[in-house]
MIDOSE-1310 file (N, C-alpha, C; in nm, 2 decimals, decimal comma, always signed):
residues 66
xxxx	+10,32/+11,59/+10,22/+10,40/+11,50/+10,31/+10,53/+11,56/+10,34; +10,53/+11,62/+10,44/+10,67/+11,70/+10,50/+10,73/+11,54/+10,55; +10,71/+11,47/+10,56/+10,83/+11,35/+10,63/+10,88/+11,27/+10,49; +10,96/+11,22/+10,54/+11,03/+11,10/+10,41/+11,00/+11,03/+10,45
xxxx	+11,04/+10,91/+10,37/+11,03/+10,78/+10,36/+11,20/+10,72/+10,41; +11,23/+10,70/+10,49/+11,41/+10,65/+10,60/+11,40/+10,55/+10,61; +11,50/+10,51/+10,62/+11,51/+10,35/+10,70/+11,48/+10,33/+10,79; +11,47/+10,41/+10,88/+11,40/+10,39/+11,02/+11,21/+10,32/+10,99
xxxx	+11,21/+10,46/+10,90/+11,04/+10,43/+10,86/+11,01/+10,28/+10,79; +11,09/+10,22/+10,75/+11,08/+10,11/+10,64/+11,11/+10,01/+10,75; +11,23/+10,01/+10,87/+11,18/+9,90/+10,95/+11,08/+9,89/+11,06; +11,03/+10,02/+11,08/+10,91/+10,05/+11,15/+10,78/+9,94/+11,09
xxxx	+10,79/+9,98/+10,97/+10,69/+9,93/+10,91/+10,67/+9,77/+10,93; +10,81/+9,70/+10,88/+10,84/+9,60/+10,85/+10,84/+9,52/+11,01; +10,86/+9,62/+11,10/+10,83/+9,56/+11,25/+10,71/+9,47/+11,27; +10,62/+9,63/+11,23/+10,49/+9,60/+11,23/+10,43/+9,46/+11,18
xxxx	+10,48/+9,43/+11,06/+10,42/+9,34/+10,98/+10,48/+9,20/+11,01; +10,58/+9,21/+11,12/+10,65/+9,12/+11,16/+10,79/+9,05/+11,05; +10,81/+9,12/+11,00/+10,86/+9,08/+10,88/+11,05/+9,10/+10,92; +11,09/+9,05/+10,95/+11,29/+9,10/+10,96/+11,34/+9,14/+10,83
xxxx	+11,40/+9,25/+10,83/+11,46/+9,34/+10,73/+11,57/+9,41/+10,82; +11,74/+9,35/+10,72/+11,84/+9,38/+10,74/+11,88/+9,57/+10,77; +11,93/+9,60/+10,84/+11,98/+9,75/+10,75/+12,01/+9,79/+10,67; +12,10/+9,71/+10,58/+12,10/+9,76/+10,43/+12,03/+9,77/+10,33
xxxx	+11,92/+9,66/+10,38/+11,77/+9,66/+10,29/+11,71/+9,72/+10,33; +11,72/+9,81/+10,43/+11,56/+9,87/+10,45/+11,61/+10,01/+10,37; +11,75/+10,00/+10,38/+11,83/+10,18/+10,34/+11,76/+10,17/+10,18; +11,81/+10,01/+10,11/+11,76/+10,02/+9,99/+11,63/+10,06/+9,96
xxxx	+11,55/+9,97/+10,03/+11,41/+10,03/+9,99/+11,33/+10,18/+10,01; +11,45/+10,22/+10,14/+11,39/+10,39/+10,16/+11,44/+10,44/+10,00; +11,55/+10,47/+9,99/+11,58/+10,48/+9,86/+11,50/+10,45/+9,74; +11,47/+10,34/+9,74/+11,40/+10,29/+9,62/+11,25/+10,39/+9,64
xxxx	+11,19/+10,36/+9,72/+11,05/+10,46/+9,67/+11,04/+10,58/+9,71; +11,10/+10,63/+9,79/+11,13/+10,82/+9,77/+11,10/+10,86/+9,66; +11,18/+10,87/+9,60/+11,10/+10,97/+9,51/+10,95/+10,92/+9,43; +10,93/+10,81/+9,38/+10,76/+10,77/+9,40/+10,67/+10,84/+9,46
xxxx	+10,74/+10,87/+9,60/+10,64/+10,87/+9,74/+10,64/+11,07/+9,72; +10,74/+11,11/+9,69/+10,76/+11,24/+9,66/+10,70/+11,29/+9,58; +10,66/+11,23/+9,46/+10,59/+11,29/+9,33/+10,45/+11,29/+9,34; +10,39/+11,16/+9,39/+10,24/+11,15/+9,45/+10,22/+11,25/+9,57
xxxx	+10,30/+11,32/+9,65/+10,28/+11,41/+9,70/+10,25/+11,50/+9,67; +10,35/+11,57/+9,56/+10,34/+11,68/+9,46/+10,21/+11,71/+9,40; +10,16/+11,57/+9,34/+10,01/+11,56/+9,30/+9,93/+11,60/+9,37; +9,93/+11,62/+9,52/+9,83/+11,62/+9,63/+9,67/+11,53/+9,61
xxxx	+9,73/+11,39/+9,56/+9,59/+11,33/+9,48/+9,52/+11,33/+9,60; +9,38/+11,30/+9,60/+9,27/+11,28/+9,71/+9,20/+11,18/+9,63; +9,21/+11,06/+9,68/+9,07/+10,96/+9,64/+8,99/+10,89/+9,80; +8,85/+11,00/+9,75/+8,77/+10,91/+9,89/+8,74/+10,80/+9,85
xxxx	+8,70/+10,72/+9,91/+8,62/+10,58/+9,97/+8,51/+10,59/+10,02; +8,43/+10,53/+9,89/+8,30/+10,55/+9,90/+8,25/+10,43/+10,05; +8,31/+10,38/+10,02/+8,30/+10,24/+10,13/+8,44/+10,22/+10,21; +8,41/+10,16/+10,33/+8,53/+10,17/+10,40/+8,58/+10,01/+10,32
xxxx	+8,73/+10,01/+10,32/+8,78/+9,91/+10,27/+8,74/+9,76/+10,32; +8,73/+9,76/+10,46/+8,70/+9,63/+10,53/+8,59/+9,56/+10,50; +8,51/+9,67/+10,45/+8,38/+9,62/+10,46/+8,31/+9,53/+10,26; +8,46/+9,56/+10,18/+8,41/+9,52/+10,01/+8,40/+9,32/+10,05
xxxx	+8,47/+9,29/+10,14/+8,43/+9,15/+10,12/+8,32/+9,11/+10,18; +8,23/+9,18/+10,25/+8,10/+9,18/+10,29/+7,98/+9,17/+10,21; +7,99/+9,30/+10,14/+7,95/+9,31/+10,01/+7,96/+9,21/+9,90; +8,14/+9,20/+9,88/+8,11/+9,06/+9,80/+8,00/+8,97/+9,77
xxxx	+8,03/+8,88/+9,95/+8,00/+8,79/+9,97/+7,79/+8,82/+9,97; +7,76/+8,93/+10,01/+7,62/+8,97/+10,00/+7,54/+8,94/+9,83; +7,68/+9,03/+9,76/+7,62/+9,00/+9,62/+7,60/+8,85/+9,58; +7,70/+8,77/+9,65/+7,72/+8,65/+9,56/+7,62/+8,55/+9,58
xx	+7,57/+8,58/+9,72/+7,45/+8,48/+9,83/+7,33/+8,57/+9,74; +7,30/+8,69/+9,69/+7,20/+8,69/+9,61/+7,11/+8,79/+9,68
């Protein structure tokens, strides 16, 4: 991950979700998980998905109906 995690990006996000976030909060929360976001980078983890996510409550619901 060459980009960080900014405040820009954190009210981007928070745009998205419709959600209003101050400036000083979004500074805080860039802050707060940077380095988090930095370390799992480091890891370069990969986990595929055997299944696309959208589709487990399909399944759920398939197993439950029998």
């Amino acid at each position: 991950m060459s980009e960080r995690v900014t405040p820009e990006r954190v009210k981007a996000f928070a745009a998205a979700a419709r959600v209003p976030i101050e400036d000083v909060a979004a500074v805080r929360a860039a802050r707060a998980v940077e380095p988090t976001v930095r370390r799992l980078d480091e890891l370069a983890l990969e986990r595929p998905l055997e299944t696309e996510p959208a589709s487990f409550v399909a399944i759920a619901r398939k197993a439950a109906t029998g």
